[in-house]
N, C-alpha and C positions, 0 to 999 in steps of 0.2 A: 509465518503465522497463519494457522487455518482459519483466521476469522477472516483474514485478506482476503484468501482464498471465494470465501461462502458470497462474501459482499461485491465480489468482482463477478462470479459465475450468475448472480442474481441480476447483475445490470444488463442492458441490451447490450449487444453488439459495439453500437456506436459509441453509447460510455463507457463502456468500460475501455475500448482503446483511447480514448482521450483519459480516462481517469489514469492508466498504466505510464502516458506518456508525462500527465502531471505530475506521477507519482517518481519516476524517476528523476523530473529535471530537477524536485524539489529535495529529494534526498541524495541524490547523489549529482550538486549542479557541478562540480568537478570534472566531472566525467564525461567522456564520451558516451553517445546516445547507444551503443550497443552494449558499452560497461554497465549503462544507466539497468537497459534493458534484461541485462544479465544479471545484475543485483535484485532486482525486480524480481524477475525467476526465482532464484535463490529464497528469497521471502516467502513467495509465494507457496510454493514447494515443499518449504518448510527447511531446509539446507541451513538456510540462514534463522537464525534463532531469537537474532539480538538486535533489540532498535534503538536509539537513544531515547531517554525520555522526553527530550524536548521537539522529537519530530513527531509525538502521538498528535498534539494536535494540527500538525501540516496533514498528517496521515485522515485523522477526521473530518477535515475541511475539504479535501478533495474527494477524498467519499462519501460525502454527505450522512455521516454517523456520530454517537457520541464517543467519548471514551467509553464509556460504559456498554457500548454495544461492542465499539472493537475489541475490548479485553473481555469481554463475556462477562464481566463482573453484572451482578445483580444489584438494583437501586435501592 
């Protein structure tokens, strides 16, 4: 998702590797922290296309955004 992208490159340093590590353990807590890391990528990238609906707001809460800012929808 480019907006992952825009919202991670805009945080400092420090959050955004803490938001990357919450973002994996929350969506992919199955997995091992380099699969985590690797989906992660994939998202980010753009690779990966597809979220569930019901992780946009795990996805908002550790980025501190709304939905409506992550999907670029207009209010």
């Amino acid at each position: 998702m480019k907006k992952i992208k825009e919202i991670l490159t805009s945080m400092s340093r420090e959050k955004r590797r803490k938001a990357i590590a919450e973002l994996g353990a929350a969506l992919w807590a199955d997995s091992t922290p380099l699969a985590q890391y690797t989906n992660l990528i994939n998202l980010y990238t753009g690779r990966c296309k597809k979220v569930a609906p019901e992780k946009i707001p795990v996805i908002c809460r550790i980025l501190g955004v709304t939905p409506n800012e992550l999907l670029d929808w207009e209010e």
